[in-house]
N, C-alpha and C positions, 0 to 999 in steps of 0.2 A: 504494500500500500504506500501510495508516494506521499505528499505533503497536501499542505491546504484541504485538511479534515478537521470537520467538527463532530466532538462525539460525548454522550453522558454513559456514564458506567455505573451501573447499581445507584443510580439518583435516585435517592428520595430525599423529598420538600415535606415539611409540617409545618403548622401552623396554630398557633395557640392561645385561643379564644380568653376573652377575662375570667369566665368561668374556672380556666385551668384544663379543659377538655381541649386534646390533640386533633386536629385536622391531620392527616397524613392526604396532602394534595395529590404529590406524586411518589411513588409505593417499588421503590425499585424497577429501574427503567436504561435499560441499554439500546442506543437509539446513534447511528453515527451519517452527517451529513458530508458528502463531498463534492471541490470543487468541479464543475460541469455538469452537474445532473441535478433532479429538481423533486423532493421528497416529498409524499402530502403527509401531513398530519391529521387523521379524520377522529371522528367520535364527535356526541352528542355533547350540549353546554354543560359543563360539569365533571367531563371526564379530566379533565386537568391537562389539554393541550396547551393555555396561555399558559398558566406556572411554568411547566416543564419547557417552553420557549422563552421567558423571561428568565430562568435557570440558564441558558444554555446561553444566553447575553450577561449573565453574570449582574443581572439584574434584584437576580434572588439569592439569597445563600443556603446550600442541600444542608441537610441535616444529617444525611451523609452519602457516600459516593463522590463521582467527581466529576467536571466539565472538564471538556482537553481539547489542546487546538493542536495538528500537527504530530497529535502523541505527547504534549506536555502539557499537564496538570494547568489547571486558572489558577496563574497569580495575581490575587487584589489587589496589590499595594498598587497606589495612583498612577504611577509611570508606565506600570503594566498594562492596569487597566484601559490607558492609553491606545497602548500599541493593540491592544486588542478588539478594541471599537475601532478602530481603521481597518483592520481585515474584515473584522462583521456586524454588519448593521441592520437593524431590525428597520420595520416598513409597518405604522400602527394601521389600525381597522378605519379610524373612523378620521378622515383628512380635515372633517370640517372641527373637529375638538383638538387636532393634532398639531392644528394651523396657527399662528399666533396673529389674530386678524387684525393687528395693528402693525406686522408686517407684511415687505413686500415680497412677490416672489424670490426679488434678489438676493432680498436678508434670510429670507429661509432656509434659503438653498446657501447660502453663503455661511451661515452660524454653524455650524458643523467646522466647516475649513478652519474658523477662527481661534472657533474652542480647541483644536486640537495644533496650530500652528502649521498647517497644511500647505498654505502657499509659499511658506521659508523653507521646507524641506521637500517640495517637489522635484524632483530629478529633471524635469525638462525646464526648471524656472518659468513655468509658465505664473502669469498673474491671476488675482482671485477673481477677476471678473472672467479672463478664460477657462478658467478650471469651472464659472458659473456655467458658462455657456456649453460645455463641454456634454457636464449632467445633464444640462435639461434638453439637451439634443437628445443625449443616448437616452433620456425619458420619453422622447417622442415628441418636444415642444420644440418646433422648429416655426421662425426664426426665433429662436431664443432671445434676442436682444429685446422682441417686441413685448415678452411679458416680465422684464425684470422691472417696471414701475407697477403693475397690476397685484392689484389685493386679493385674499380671497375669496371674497366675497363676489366680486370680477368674474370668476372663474366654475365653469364646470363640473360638478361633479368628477366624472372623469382626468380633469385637467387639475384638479386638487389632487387627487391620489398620485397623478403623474410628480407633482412638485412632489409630493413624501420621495415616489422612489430617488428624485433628481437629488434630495438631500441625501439618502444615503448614496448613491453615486459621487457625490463630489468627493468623495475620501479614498475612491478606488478599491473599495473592500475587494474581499474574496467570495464571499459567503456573504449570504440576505436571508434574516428572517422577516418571511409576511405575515402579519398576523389576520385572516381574516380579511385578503384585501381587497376583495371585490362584494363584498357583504352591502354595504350601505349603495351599491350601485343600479343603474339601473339594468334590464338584462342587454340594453342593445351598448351598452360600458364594457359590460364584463369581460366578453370575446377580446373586447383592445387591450385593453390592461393583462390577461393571460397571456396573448401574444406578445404582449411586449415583455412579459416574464421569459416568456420560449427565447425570444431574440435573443434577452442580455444571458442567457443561458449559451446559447450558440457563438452569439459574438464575442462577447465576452471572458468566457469560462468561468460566469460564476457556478454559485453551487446557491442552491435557496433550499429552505425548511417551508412549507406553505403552510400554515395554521388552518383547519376549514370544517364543517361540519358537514361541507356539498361533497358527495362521494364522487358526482358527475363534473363538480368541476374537478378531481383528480384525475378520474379518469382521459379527463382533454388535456390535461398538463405535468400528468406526474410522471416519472423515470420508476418511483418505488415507491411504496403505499407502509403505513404503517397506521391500525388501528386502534384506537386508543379508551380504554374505558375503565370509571373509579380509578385513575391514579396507576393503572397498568397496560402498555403494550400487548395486543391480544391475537394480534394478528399481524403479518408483516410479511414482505417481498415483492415483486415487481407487480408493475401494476397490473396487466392483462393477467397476470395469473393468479392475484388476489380476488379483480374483481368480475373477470371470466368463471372461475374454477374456487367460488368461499368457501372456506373451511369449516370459522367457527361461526357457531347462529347469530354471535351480536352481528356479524361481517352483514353475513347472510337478509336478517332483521335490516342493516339501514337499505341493501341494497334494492330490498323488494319494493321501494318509493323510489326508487331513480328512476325517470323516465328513458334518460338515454343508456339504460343495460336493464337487459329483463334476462339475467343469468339466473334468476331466483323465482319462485313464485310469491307470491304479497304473504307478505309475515305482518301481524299485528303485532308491534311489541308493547306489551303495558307496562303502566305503571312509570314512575321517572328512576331516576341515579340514585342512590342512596346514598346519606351523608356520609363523606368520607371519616364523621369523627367515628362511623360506626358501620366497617367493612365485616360483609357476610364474612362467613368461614367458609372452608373451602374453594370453590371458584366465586370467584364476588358478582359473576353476571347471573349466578344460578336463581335467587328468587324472578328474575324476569325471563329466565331462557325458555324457549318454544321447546326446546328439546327436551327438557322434564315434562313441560305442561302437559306433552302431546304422547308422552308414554315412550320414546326413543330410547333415554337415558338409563330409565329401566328396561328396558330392550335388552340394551346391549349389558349389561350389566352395574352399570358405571353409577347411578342415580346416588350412593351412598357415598362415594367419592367425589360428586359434582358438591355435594351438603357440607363436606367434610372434609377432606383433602387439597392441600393448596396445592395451586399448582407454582412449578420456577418459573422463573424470572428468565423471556424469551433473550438470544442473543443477537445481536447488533452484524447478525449474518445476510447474505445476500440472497439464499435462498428462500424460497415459501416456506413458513414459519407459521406454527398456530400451540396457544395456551389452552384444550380445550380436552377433559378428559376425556367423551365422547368421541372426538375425532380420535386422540390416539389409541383407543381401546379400538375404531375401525379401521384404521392401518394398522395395527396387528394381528387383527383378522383378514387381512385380503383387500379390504373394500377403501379405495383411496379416494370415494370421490366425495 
């Protein structure tokens, strides 16, 4: 594995209420992003995708495990910190709260450069009005010069979220986390802004993490899928093959509402997430799995083990991966599908 990898190893995040009662957000989680390819992060509001991307920016501090860029451990100490927002920079959800509407595109995109002393240490000396112009071309605001007096308020939906990514572009990261970035858009938005995710992925060689709860927009833009739910990775590997060929039934359950993949037939799934200060036993999606409800689990044997048996902590491998006692009790019998 060469360089410009970002990756968490046994992360777990808590959280700890005035009560004194632990949130456990993210519950051991091996998850590794690299530069060129474009990872989604799926699961429902609650499964702990933002923590575990806000971890992974060094945003949050694990309770234990560990973030690492490269194969070396997050150093916090400020200088560090530093040099590690210039390779990765996150991209927030919502453009219009993220915007500061008393500045101008220029400053937006430009405050980044500042705080980090960006235009002194450029290798091409270029200036910070070029290095403005630069980003919000490879943002897709061309001619850039015409929106550096314009507020955002000025500006498009679409053309707001463009400035987010133009701000982290102006640092020349490696790696981008999106969080949710085409959420507040509208849908004839959505297809530009993923395409311009694909470009700066091709042209570029970044690497992104995509935050998203749309299975179908991974499916039009992911390299490799990673399923997420209560605070654990549950499913994971390339995309056609997670969402062609699902494993386990939460996968299964969001897929049967995508309109654009009918790999599934419509699963109802009831009920919501359950607080993380208060994680089932055993497999934690078991009080809502179709596969108990429906009599499968007892089927195959497994239904005491779903109640009662945890399962491990998936690994940060390349192949199709699933946490699902169900499934593995049918690959051991023969039945892979």
């Amino acid at each position: 594995m060469t360089g410009r990898v970002l990756e968490a190893r046994s992360l777990t995040v808590e959280f700890t209420a005035r009560s004194g009662v632990v949130a456990r957000a993210v519950d051991g989680v091996d998850l590794r992003v690299e530069a060129g390819e474009i990872v989604a992060l799926v699961g429902e509001s609650g499964s702990g995708k933002t923590t575990l991307a806000r971890t992974l920016m060094g945003l949050e501090r694990p309770a234990s495990g560990e973030v690492l860029l490269d194969g070396a451990p997050l150093d916090r100490s400020g200088r560090a910190m530093r040099r590690f927002r210039r390779r990765v920079q996150m991209v927030l959800q919502d453009p219009a709260g993220a915007l500061n509407p008393r500045h101008t595109v220029y400053d937006s995109v430009a405050e980044g450069l500042r705080l980090h002393g960006a235009v002194a240490a450029d290798p091409e000396g270029r200036t910070e009005t070029q290095l403005v112009a630069t980003a919000l071309s490879q943002a897709g605001l061309r001619p850039p010069e015409t929106l550096f007096l314009r507020y955002p308020h000025e500006l498009s939906g679409g053309q707001r979220q463009r400035v987010l990514v133009a701000g982290a572009l102006a640092l020349g990261p490696e790696l981008l986390i999106a969080d949710e970035p085409v959420s507040s858009l509208d849908a004839s938005i959505r297809g530009e802004i993923l395409g311009l995710l694909l470009r700066l992925r091709d042209e570029l060689g970044l690497g992104v993490l995509v935050v998203t709860h749309d299975l179908g927009l991974a499916w039009n833009i992911a390299d490799r899928i990673a399923v997420m739910y209560l605070g654990r990775i549950v499913e994971a590997g390339p995309t056609e093959e997670v969402l062609l060929a699902p494993r386990h039934p939460y996968t299964r359950a969001l897929l049967s509402v995508v309109p654009e993949i009918r790999a599934v037939e419509h699963v109802v799934l009831t009920g919501e997430i359950p607080d993380p200060t208060r994680v089932p036993a055993g497999c934690r999606f078991h009080p809502r799995c179709p596969a108990l409800a429906d009599g499968s689990a007892d089927a195959a044997g497994v239904a005491d083990h779903c109640r009662g048996t945890a399962l491990p902590v998936l690994p940060a491998a390349d192949e199709h991966t699933c946490a699902c006692h169900l499934v593995a009790a049918l690959v051991a019998g023969g039945d892979r599908t």
